[in-house]
DSSP file (Angstrom, degrees, kcal/mol; ACC not computed):
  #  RESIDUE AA STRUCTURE BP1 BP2  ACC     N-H-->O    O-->H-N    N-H-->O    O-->H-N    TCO  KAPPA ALPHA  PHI   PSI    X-CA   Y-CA   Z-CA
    1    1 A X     >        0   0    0      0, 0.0     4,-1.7     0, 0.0     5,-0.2   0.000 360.0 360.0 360.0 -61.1   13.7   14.9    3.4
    2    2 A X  H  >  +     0   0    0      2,-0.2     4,-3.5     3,-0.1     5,-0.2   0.958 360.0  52.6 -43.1 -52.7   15.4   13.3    6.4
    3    3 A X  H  > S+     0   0    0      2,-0.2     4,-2.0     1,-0.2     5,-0.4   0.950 113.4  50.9 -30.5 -74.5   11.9   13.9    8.7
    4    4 A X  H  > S+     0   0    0      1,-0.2     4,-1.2     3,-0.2    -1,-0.2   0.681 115.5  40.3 -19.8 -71.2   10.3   11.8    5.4
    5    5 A X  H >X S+     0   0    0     -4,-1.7     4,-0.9     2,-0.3     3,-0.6   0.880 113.9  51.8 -61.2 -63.9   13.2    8.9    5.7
    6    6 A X  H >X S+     0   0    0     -4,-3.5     4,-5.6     1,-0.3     3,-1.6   0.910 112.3  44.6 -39.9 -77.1   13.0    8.7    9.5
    7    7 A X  H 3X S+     0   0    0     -4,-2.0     4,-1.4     1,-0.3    -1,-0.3   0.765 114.0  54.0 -53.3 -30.9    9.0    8.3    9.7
    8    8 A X  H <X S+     0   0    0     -4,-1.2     4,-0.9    -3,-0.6    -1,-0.3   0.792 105.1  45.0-101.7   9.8    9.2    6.1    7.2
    9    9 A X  H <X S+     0   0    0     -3,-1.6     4,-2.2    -4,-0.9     5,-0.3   0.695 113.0  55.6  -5.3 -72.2   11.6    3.8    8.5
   10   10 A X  H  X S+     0   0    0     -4,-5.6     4,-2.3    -5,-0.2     5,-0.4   0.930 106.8  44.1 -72.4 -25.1   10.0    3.8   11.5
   11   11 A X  H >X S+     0   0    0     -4,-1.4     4,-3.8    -5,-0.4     3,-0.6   0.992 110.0  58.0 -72.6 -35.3    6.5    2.8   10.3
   12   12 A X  H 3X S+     0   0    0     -4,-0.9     4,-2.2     1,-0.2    -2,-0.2   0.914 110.4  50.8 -52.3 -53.1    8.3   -0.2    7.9
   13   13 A X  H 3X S+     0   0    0     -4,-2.2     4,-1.9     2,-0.2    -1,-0.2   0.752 114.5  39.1 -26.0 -46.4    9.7   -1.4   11.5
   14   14 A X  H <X S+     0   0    0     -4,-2.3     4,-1.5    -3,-0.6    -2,-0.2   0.897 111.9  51.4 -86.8 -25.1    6.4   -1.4   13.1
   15   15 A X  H >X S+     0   0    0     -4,-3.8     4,-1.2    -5,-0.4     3,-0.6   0.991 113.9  52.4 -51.6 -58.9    4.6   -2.8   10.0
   16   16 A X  H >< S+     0   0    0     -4,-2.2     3,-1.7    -5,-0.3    -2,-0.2   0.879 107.6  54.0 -43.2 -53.9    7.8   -5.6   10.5
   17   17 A X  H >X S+     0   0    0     -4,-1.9     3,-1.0     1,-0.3     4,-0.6   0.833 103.0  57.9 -76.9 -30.0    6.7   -6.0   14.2
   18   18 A X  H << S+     0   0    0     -4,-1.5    -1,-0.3    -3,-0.6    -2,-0.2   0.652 103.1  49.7 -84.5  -8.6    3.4   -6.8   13.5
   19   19 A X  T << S+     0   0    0     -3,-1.7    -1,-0.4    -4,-1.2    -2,-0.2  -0.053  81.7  75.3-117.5  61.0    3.8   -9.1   11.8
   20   20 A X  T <4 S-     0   0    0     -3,-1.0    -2,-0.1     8,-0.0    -1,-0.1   0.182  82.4-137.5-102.2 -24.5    5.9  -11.5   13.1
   21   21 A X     <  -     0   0    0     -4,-0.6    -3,-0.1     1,-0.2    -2,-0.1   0.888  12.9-148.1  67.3  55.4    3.4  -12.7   15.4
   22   22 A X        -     0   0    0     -5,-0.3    -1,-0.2     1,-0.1     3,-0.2  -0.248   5.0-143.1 -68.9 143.5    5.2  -13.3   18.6
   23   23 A X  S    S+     0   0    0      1,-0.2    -1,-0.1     3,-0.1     4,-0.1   0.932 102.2  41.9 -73.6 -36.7    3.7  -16.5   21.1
   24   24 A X  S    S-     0   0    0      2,-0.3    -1,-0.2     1,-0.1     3,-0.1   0.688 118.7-107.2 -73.7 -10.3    4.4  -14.6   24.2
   25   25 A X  S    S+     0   0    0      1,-0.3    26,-1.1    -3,-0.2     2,-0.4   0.461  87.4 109.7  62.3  26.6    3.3  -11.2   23.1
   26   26 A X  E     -A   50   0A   0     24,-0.2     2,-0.4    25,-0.0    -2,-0.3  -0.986  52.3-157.1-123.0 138.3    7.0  -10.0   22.9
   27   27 A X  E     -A   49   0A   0     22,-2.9    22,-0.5    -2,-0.4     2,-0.4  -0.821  12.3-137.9-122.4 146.0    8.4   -9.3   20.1
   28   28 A X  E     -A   48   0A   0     -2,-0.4     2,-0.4    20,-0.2    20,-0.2  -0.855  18.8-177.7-100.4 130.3   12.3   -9.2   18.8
   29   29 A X  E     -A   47   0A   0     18,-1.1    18,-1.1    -2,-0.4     2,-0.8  -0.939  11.9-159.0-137.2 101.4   13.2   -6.1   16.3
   30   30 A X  E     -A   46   0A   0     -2,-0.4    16,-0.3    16,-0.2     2,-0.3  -0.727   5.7-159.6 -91.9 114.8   17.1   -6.3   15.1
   31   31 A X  E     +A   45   0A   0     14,-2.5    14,-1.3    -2,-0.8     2,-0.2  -0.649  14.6 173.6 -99.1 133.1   18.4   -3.0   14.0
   32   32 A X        -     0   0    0     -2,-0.3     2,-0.3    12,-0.2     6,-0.1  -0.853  17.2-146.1-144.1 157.9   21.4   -3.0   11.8
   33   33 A X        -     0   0    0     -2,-0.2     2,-0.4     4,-0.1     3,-0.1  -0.927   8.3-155.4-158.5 115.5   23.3    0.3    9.7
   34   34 A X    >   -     0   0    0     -2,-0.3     3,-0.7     1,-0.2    -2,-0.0  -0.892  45.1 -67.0-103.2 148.9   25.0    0.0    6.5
   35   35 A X  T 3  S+     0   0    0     -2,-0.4    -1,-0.2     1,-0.2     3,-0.1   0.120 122.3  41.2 -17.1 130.8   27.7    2.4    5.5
   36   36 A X  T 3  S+     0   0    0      1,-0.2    26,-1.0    -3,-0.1     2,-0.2   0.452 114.7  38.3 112.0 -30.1   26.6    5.6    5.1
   37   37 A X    <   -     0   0    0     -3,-0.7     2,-0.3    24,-0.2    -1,-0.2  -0.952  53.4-168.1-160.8 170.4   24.1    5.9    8.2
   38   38 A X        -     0   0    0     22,-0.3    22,-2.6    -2,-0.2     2,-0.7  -0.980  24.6-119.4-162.2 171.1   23.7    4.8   12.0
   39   39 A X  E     -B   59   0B   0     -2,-0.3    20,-0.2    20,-0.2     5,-0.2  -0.969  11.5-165.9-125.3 146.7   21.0    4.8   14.3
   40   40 A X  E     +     0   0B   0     18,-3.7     2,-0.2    -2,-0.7    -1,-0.2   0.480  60.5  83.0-100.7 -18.3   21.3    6.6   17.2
   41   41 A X  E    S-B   58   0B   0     17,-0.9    17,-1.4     2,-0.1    -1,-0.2  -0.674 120.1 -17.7-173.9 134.8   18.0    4.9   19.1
   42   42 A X  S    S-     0   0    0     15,-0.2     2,-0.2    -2,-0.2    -1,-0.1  -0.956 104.8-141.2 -86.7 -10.0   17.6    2.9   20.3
   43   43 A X        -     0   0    0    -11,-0.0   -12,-0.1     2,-0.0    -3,-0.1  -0.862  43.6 -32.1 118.3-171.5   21.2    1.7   18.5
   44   44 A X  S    S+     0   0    0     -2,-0.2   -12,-0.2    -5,-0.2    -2,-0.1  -0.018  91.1  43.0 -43.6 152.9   22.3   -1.4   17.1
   45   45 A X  E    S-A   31   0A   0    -14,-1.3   -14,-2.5   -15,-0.1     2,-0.3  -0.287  92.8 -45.0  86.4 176.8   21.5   -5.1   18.2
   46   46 A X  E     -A   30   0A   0    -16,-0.3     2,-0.3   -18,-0.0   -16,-0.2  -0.681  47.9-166.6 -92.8 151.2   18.8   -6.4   19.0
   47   47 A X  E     -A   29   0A   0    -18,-1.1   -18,-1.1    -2,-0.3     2,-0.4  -0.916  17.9-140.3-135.8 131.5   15.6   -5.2   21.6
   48   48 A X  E     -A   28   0A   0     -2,-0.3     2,-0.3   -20,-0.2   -20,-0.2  -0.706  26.5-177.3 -74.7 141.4   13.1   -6.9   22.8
   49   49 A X  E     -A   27   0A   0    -22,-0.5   -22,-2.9    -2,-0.4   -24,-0.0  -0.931  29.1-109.9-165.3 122.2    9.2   -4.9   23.0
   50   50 A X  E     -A   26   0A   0     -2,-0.3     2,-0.5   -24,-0.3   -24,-0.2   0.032  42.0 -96.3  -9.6 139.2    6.0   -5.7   24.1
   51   51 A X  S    S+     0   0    0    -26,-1.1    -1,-0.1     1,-0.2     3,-0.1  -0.832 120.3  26.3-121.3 114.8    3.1   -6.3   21.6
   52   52 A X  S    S+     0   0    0      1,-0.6    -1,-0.2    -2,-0.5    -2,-0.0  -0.526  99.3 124.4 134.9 -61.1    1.0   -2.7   21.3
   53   53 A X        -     0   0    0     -3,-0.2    -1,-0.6     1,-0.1     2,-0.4   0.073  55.2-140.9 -54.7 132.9    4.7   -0.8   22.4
   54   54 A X        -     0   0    0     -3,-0.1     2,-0.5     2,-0.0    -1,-0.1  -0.817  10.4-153.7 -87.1 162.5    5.8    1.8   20.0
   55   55 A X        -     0   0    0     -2,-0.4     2,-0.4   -45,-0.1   -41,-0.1  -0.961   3.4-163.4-123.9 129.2    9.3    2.3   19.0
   56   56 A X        -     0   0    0     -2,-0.5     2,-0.3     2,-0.0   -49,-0.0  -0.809  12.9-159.8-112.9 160.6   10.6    5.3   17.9
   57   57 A X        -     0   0    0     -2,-0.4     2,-0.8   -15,-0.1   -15,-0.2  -0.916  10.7-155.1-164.0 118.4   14.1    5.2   15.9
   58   58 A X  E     +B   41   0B   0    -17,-1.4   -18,-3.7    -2,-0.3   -17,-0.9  -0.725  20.8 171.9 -91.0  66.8   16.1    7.6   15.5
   59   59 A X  E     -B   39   0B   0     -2,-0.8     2,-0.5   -20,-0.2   -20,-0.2  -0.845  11.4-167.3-109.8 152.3   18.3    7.1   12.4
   60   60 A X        -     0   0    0    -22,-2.6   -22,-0.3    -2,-0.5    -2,-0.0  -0.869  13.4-142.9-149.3  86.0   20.7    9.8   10.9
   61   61 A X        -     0   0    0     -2,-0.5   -24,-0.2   -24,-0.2     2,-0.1  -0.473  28.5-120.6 -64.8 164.9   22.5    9.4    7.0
   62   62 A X    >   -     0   0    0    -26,-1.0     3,-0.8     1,-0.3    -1,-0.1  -0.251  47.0 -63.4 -71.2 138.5   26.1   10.7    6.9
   63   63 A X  T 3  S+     0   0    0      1,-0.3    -1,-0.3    -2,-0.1     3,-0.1  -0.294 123.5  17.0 -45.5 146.0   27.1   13.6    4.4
   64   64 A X  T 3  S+     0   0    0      1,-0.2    -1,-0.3    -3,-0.1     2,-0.2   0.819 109.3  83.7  55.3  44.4   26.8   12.6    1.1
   65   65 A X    <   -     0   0    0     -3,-0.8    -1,-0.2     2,-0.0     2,-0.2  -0.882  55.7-171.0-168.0 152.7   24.7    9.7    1.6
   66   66 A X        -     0   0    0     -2,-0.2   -29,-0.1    -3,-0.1    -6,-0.0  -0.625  28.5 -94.4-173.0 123.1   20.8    9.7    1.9
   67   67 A X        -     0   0    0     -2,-0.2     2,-0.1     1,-0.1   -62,-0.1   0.106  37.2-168.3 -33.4 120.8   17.4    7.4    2.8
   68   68 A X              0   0    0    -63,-0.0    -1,-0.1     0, 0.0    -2,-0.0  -0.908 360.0 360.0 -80.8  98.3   15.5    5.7   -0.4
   69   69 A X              0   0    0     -2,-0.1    -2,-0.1     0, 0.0     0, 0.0   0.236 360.0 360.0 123.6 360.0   12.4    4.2   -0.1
């Protein structure tokens, strides 16, 4: 179930990146944690990426808590 969450997370992020449809070809992806989970990478804040880069992300729920959708 977690594997499931992760990977799809990460594709809803890259779907996000692509479109947004940066002028420079760099693109801004701000990653944020509600109670309940954290990401462990890249982390918090905002990152800057290249347009083409993947990002892999690494996010982890907390006991008793777990990824929908």
């Amino acid at each position: 179930m977690a594997r499931v969450s992760i990977f799809l997370i990460t594709v809803a992020l890259i779907a996000g990146m692509v479109g947004c449809g940066g002028d420079d070809g760099e693109y801004d992806l701000t990653i944020a944690s509600t109670t309940g989970a954290w990401v462990g990478m890249p982390g918090e804040g905002t990152f800057f990426y290249d347009e083409g880069r993947s990002v892999y992300l690494i996010a982890v729920a907390e006991e008793g808590y777990q990824f929908v959708r």
